[in-house]
mmCIF file of the N, C-alpha and C atoms, coordinates in Angstrom:
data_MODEL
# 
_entry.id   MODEL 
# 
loop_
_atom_site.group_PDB 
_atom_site.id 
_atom_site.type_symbol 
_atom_site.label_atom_id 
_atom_site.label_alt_id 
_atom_site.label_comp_id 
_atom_site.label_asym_id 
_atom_site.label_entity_id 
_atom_site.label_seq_id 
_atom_site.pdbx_PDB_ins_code 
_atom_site.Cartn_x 
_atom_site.Cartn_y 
_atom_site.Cartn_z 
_atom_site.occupancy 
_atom_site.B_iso_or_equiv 
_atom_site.pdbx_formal_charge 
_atom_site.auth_seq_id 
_atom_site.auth_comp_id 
_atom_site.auth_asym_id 
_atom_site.auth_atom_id 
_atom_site.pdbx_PDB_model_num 
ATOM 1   N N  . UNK A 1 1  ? 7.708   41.883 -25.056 1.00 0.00 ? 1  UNK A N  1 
ATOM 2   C CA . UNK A 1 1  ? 9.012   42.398 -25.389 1.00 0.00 ? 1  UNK A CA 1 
ATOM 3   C C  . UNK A 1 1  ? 9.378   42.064 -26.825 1.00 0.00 ? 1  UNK A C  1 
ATOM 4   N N  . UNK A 1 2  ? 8.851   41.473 -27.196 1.00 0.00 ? 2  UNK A N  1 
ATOM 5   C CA . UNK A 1 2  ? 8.827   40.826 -28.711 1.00 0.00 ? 2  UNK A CA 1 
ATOM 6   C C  . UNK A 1 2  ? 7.962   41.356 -29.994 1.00 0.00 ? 2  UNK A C  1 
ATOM 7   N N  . UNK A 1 3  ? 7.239   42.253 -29.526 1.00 0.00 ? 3  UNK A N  1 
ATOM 8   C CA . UNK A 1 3  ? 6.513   43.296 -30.457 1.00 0.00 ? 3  UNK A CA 1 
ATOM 9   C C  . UNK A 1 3  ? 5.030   42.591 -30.490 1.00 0.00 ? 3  UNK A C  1 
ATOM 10  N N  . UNK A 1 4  ? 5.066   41.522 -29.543 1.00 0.00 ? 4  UNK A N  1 
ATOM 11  C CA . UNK A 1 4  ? 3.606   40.900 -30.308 1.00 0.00 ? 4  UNK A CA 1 
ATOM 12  C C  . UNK A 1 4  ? 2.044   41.787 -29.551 1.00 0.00 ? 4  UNK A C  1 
ATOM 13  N N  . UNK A 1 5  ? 2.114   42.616 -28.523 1.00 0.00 ? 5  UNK A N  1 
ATOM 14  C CA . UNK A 1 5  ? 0.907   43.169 -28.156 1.00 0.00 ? 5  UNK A CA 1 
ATOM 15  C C  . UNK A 1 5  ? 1.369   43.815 -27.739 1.00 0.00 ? 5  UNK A C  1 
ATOM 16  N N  . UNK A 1 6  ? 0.745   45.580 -27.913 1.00 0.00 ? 6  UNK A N  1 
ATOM 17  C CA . UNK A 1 6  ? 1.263   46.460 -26.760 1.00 0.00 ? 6  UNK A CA 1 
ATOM 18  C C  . UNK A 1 6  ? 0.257   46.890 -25.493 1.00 0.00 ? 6  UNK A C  1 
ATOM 19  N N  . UNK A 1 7  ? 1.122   47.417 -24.559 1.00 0.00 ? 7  UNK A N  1 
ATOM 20  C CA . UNK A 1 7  ? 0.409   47.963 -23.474 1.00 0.00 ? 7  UNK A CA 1 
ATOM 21  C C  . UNK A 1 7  ? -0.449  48.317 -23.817 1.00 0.00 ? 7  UNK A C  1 
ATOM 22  N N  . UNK A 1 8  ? -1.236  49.544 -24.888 1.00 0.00 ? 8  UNK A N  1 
ATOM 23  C CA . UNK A 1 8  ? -2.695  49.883 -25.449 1.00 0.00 ? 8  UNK A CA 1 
ATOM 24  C C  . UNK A 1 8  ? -3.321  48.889 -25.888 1.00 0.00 ? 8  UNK A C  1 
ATOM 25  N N  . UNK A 1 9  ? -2.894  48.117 -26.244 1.00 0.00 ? 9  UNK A N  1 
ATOM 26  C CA . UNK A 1 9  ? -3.867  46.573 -26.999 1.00 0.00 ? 9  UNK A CA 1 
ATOM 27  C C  . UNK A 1 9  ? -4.189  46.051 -25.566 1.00 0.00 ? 9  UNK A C  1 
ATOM 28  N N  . UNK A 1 10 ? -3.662  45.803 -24.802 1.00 0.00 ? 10 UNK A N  1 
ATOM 29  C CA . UNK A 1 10 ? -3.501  44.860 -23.689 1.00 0.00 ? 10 UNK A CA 1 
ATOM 30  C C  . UNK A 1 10 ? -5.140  45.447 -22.691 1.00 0.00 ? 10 UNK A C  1 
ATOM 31  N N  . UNK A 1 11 ? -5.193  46.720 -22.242 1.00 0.00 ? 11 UNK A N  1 
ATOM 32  C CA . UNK A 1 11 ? -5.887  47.467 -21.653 1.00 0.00 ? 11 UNK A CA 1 
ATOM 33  C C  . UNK A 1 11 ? -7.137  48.222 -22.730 1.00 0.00 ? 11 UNK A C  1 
ATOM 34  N N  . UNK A 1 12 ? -7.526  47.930 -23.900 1.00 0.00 ? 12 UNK A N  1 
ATOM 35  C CA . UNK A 1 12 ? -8.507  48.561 -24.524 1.00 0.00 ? 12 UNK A CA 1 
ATOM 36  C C  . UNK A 1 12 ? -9.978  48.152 -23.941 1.00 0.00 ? 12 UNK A C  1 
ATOM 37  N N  . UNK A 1 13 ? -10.491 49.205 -24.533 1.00 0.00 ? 13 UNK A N  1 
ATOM 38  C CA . UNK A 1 13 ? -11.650 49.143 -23.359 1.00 0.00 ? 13 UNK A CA 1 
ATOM 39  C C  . UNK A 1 13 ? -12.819 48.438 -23.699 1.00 0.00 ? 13 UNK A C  1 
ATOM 40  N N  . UNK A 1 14 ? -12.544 47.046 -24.615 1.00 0.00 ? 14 UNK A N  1 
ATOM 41  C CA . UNK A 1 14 ? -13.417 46.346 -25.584 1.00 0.00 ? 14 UNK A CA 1 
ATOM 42  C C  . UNK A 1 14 ? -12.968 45.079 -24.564 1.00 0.00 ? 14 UNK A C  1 
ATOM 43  N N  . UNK A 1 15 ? -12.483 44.597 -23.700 1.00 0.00 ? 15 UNK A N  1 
ATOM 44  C CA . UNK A 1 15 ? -12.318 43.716 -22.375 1.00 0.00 ? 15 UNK A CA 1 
ATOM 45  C C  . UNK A 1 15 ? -13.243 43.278 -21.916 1.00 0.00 ? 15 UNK A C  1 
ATOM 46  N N  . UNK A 1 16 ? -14.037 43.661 -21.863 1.00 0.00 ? 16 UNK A N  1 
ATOM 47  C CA . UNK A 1 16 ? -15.445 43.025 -21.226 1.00 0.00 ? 16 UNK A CA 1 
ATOM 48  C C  . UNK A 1 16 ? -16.546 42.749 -22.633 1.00 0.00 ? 16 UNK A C  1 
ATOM 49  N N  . UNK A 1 17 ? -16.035 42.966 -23.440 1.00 0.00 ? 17 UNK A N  1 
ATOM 50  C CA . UNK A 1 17 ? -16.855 42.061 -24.589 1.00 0.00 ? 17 UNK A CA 1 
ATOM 51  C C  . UNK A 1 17 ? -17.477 40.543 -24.243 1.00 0.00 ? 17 UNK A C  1 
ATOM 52  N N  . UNK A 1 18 ? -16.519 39.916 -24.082 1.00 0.00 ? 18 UNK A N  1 
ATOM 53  C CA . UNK A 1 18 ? -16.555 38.767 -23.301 1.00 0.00 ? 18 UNK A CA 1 
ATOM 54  C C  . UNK A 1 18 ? -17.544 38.583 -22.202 1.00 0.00 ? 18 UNK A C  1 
ATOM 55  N N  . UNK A 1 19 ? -17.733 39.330 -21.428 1.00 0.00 ? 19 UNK A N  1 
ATOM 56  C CA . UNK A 1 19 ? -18.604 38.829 -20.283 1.00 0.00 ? 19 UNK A CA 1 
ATOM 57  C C  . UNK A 1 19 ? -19.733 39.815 -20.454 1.00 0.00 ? 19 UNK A C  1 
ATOM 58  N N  . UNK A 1 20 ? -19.900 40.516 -21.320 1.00 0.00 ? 20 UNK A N  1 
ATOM 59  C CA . UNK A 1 20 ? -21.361 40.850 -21.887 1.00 0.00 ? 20 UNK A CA 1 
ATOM 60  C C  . UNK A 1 20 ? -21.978 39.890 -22.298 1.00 0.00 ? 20 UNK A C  1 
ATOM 61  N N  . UNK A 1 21 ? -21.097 39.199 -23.702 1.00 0.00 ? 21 UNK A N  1 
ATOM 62  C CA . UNK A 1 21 ? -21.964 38.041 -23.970 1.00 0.00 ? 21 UNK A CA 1 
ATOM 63  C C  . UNK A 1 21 ? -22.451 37.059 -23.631 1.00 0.00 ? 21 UNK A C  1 
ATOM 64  N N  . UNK A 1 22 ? -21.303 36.682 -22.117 1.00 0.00 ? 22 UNK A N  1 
ATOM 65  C CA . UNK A 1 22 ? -22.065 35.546 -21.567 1.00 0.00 ? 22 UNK A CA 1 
ATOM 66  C C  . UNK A 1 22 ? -22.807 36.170 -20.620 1.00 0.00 ? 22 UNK A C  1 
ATOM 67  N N  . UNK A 1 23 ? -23.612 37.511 -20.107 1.00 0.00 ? 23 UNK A N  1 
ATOM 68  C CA . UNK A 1 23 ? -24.541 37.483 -19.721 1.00 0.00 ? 23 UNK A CA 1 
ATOM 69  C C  . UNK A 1 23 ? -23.489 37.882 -17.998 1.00 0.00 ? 23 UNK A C  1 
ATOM 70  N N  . UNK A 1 24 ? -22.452 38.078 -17.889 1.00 0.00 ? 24 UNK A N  1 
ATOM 71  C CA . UNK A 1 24 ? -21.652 37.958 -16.902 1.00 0.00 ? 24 UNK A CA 1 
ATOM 72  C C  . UNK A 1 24 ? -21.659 39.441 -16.279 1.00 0.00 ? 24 UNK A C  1 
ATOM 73  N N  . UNK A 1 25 ? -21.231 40.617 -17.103 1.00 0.00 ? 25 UNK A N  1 
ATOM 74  C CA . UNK A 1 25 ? -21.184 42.094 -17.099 1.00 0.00 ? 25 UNK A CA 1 
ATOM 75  C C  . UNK A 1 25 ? -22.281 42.720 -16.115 1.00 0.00 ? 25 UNK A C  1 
ATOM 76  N N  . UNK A 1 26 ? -22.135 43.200 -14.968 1.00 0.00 ? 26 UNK A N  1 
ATOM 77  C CA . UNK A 1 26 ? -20.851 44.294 -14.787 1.00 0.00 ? 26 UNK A CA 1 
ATOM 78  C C  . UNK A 1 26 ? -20.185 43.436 -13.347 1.00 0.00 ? 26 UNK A C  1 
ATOM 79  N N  . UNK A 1 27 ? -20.488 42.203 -13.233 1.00 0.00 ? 27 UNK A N  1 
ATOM 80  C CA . UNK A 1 27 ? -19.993 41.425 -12.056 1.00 0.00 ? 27 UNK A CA 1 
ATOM 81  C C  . UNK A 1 27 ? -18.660 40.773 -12.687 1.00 0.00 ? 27 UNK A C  1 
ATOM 82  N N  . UNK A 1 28 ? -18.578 39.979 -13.631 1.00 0.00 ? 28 UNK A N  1 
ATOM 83  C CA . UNK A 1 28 ? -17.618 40.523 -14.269 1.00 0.00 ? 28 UNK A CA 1 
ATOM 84  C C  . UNK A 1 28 ? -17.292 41.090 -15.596 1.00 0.00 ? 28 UNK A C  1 
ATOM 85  N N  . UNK A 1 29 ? -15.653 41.600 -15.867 1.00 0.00 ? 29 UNK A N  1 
ATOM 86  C CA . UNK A 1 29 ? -15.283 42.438 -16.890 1.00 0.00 ? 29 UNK A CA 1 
ATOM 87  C C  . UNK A 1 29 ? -15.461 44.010 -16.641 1.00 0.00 ? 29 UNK A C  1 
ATOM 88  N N  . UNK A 1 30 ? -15.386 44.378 -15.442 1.00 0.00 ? 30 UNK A N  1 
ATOM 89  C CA . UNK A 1 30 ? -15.837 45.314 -15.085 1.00 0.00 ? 30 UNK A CA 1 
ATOM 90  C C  . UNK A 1 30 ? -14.456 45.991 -13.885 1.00 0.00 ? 30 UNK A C  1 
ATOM 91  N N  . UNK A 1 31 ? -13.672 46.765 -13.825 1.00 0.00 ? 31 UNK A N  1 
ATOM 92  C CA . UNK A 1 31 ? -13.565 47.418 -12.617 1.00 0.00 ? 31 UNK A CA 1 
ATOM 93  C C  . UNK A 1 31 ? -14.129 48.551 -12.103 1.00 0.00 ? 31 UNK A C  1 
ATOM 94  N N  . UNK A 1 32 ? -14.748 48.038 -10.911 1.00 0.00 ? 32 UNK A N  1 
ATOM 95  C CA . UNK A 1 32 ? -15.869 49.200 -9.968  1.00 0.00 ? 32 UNK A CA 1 
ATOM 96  C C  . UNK A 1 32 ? -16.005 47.960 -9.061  1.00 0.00 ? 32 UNK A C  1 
ATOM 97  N N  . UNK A 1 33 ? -16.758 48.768 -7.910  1.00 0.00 ? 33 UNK A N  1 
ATOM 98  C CA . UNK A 1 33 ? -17.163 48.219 -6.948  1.00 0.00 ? 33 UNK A CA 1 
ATOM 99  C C  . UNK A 1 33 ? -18.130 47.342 -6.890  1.00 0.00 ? 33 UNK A C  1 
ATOM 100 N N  . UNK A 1 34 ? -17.897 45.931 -6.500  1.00 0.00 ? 34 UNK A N  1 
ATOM 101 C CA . UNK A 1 34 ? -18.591 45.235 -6.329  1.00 0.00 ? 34 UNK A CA 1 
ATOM 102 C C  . UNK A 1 34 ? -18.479 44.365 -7.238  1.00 0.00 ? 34 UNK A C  1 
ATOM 103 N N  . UNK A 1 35 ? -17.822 44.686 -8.364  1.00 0.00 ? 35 UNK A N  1 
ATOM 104 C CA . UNK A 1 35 ? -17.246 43.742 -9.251  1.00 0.00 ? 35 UNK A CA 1 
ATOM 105 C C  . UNK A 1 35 ? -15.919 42.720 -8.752  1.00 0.00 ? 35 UNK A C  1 
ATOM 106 N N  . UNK A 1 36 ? -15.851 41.392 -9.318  1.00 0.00 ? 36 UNK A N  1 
ATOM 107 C CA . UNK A 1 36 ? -14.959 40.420 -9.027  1.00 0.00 ? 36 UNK A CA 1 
ATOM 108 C C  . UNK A 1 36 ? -13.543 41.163 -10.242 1.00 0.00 ? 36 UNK A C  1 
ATOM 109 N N  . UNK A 1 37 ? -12.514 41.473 -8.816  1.00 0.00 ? 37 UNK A N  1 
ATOM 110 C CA . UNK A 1 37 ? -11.192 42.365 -9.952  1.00 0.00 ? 37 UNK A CA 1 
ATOM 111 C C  . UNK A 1 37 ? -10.261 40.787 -10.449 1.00 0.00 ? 37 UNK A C  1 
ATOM 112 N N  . UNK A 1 38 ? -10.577 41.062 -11.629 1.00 0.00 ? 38 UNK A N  1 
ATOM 113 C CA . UNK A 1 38 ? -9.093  40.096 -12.218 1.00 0.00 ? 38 UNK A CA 1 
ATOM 114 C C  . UNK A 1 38 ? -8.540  40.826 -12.992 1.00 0.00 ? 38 UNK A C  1 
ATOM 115 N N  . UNK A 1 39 ? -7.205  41.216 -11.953 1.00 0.00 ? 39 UNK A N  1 
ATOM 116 C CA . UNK A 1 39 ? -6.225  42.100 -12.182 1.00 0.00 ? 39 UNK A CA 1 
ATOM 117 C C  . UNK A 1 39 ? -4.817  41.436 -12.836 1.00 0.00 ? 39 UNK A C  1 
ATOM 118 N N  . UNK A 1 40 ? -3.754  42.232 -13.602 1.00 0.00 ? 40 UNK A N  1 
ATOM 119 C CA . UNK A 1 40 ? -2.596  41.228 -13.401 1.00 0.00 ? 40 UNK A CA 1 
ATOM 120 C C  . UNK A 1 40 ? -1.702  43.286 -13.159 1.00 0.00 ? 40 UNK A C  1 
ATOM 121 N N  . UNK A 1 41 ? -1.037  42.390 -12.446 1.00 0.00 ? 41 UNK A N  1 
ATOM 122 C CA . UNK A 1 41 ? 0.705   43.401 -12.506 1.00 0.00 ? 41 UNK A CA 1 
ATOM 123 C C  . UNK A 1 41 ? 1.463   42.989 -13.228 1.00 0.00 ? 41 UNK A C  1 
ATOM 124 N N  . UNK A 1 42 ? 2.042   43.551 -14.411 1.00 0.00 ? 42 UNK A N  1 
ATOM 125 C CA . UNK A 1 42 ? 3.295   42.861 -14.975 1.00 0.00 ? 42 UNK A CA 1 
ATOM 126 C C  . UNK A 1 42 ? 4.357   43.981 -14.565 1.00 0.00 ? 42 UNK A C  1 
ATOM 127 N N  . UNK A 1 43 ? 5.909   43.464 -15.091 1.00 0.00 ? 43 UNK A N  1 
ATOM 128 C CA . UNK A 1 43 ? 6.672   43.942 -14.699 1.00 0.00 ? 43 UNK A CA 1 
ATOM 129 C C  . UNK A 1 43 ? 7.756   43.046 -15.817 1.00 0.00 ? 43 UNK A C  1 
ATOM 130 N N  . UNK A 1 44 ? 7.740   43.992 -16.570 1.00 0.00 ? 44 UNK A N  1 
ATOM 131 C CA . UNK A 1 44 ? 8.188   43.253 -18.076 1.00 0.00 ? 44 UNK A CA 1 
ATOM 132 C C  . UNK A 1 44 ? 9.857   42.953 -17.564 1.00 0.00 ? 44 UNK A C  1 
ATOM 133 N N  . UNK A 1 45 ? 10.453  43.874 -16.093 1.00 0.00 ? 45 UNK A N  1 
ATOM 134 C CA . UNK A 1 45 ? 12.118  43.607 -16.082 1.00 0.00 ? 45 UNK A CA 1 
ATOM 135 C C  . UNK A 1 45 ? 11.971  42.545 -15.541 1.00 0.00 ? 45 UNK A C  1 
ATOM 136 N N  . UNK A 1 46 ? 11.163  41.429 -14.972 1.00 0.00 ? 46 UNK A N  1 
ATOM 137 C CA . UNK A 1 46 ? 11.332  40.980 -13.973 1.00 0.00 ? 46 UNK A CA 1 
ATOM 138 C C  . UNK A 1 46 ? 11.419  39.029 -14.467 1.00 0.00 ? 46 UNK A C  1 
ATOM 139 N N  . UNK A 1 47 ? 11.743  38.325 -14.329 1.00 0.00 ? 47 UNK A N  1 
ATOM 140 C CA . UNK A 1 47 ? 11.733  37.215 -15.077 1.00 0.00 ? 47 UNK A CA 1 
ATOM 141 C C  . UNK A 1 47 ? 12.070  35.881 -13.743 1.00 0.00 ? 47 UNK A C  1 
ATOM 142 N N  . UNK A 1 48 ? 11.033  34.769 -13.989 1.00 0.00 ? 48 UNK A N  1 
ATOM 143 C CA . UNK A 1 48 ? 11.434  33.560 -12.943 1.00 0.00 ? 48 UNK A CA 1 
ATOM 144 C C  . UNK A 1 48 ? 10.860  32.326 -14.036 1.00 0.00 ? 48 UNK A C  1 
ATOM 145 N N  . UNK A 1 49 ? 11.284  31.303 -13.512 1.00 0.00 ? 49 UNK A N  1 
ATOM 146 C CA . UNK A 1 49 ? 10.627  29.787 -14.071 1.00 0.00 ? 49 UNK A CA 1 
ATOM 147 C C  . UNK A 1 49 ? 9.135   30.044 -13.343 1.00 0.00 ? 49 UNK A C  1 
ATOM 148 N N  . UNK A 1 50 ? 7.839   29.156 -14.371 1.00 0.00 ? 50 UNK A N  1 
ATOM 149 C CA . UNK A 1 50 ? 6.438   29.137 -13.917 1.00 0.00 ? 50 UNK A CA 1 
ATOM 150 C C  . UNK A 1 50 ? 7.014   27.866 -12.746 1.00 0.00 ? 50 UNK A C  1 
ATOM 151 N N  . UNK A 1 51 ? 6.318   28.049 -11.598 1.00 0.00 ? 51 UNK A N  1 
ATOM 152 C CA . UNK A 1 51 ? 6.316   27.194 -10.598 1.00 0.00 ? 51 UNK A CA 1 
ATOM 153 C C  . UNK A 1 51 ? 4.419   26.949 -10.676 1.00 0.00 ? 51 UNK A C  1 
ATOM 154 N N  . UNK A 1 52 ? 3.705   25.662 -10.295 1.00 0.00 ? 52 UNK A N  1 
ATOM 155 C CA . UNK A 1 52 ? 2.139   25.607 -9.862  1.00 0.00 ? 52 UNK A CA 1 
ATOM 156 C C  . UNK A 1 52 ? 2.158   26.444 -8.546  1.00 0.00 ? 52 UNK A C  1 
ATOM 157 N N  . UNK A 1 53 ? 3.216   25.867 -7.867  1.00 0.00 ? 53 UNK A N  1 
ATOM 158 C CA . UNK A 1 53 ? 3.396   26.195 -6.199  1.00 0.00 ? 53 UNK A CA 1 
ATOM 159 C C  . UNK A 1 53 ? 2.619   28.018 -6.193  1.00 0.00 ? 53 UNK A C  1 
ATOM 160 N N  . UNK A 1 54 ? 3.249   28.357 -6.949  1.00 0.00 ? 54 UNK A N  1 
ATOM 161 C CA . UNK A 1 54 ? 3.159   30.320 -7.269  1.00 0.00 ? 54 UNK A CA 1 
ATOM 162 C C  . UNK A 1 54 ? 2.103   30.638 -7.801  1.00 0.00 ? 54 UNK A C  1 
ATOM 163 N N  . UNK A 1 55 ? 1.170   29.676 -8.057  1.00 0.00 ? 55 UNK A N  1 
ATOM 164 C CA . UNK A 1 55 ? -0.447  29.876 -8.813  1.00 0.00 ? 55 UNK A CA 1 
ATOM 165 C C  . UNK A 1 55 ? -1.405  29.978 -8.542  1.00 0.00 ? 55 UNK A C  1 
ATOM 166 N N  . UNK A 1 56 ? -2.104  31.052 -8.552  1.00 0.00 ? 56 UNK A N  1 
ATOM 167 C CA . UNK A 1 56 ? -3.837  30.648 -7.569  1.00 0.00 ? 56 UNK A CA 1 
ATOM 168 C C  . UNK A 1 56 ? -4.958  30.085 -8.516  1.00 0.00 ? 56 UNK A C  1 
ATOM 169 N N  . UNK A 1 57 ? -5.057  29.379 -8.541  1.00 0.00 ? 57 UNK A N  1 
ATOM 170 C CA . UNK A 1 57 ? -6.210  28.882 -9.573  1.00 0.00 ? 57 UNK A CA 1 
ATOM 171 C C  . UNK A 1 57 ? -6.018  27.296 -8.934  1.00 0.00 ? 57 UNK A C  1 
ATOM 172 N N  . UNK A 1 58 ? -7.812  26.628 -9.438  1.00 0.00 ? 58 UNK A N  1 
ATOM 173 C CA . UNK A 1 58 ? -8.112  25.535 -8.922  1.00 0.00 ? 58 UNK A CA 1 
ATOM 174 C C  . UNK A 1 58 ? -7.629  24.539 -9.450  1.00 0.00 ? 58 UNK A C  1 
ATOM 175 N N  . UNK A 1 59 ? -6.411  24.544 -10.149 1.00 0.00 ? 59 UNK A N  1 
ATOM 176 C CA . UNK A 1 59 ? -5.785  22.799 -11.046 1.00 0.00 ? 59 UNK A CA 1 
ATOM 177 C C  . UNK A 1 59 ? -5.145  22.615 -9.784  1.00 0.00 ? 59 UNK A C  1 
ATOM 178 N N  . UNK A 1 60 ? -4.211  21.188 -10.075 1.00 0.00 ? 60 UNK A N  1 
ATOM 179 C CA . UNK A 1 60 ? -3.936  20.837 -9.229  1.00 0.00 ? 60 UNK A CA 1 
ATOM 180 C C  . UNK A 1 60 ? -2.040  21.136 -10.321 1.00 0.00 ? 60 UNK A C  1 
ATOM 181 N N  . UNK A 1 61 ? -2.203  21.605 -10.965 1.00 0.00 ? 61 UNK A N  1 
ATOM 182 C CA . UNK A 1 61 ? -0.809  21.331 -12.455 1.00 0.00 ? 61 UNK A CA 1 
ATOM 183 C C  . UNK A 1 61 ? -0.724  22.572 -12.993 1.00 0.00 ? 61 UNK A C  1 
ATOM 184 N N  . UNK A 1 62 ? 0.157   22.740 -13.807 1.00 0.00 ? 62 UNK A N  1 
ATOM 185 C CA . UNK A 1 62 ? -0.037  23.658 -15.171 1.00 0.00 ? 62 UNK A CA 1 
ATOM 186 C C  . UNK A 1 62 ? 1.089   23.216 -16.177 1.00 0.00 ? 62 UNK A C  1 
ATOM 187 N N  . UNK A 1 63 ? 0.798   22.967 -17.198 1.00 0.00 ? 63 UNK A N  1 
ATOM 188 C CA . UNK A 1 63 ? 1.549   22.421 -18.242 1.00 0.00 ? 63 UNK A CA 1 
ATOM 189 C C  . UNK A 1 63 ? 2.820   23.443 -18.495 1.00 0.00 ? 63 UNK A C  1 
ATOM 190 N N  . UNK A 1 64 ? 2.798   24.282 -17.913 1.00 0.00 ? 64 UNK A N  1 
ATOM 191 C CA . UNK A 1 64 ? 3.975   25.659 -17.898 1.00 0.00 ? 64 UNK A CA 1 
ATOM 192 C C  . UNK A 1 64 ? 5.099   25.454 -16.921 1.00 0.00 ? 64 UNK A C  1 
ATOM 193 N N  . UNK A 1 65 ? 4.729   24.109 -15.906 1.00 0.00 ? 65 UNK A N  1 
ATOM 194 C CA . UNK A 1 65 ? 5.843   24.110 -14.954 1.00 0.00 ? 65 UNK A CA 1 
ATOM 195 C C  . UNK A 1 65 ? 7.090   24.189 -15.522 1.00 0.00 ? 65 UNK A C  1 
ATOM 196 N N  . UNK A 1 66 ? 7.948   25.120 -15.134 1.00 0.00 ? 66 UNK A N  1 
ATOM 197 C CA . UNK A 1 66 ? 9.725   25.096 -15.333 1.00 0.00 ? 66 UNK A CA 1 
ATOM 198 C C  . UNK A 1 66 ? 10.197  25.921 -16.362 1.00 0.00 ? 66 UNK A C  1 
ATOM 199 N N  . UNK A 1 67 ? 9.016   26.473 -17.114 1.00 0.00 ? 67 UNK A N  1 
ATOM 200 C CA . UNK A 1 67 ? 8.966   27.294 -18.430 1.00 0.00 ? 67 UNK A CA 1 
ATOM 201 C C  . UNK A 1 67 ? 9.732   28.871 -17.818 1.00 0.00 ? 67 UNK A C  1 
ATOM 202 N N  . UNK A 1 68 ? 10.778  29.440 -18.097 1.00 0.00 ? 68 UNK A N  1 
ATOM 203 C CA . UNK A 1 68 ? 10.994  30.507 -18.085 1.00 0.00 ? 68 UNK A CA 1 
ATOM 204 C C  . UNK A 1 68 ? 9.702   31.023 -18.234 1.00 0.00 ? 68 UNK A C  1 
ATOM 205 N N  . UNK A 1 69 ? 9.322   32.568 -17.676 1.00 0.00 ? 69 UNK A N  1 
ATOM 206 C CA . UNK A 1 69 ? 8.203   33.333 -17.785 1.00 0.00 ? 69 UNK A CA 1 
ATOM 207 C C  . UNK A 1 69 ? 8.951   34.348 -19.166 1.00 0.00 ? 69 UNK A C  1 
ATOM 208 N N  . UNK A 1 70 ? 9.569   34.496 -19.235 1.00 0.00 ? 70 UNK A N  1 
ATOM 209 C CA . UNK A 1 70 ? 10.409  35.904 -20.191 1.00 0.00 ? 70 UNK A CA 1 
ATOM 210 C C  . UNK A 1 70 ? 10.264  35.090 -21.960 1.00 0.00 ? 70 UNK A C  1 
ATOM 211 N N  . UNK A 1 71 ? 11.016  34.274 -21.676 1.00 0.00 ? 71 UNK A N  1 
ATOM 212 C CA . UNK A 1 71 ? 11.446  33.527 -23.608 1.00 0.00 ? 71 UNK A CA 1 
ATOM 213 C C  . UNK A 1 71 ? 10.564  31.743 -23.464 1.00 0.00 ? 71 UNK A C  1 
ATOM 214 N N  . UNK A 1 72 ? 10.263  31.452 -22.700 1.00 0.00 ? 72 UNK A N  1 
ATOM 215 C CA . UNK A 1 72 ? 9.546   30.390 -22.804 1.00 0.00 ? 72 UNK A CA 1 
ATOM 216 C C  . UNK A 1 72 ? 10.677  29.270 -23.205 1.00 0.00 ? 72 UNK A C  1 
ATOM 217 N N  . UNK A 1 73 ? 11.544  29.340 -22.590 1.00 0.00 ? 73 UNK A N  1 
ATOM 218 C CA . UNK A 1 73 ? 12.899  28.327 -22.235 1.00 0.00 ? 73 UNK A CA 1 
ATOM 219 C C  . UNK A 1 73 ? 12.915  27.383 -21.387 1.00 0.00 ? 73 UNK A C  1 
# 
């Protein structure tokens, strides 16, 4: 919301650069079948504090707890 990346930057189709090089491609960096999807939905109206509780990933923390998601407040 701040001008710093747009929706076309965000989705260009140079995304899987990354997991070419490590040898990762087309399992991941890839959407198709059979590929691992790491997807996100945003929803730029929508705004909450980062909770861990709300996180799927293997930490047990995230240094973001309590951080507005919108202005980083």
């Amino acid at each position: 919301m701040k001008k710093r990346i747009s929706l076309p930057q965000i989705r260009r189709p140079d995304r899987d650069h990354h997991a070419k090089a490590y040898g990762l491609y087309p399992r991941k960096g890839a959407i198709a079948i059979g590929a691992d999807a790491d997807l996100v939905v945003w929803d730029p109206s929508i705004t909450r504090k980062i909770r861990h509780a709300d996180l799927h990933d293997g930490s047990d923390y995230t240094p973001y707890e309590g951080i507005d998601g919108r202005d980083g407040q």
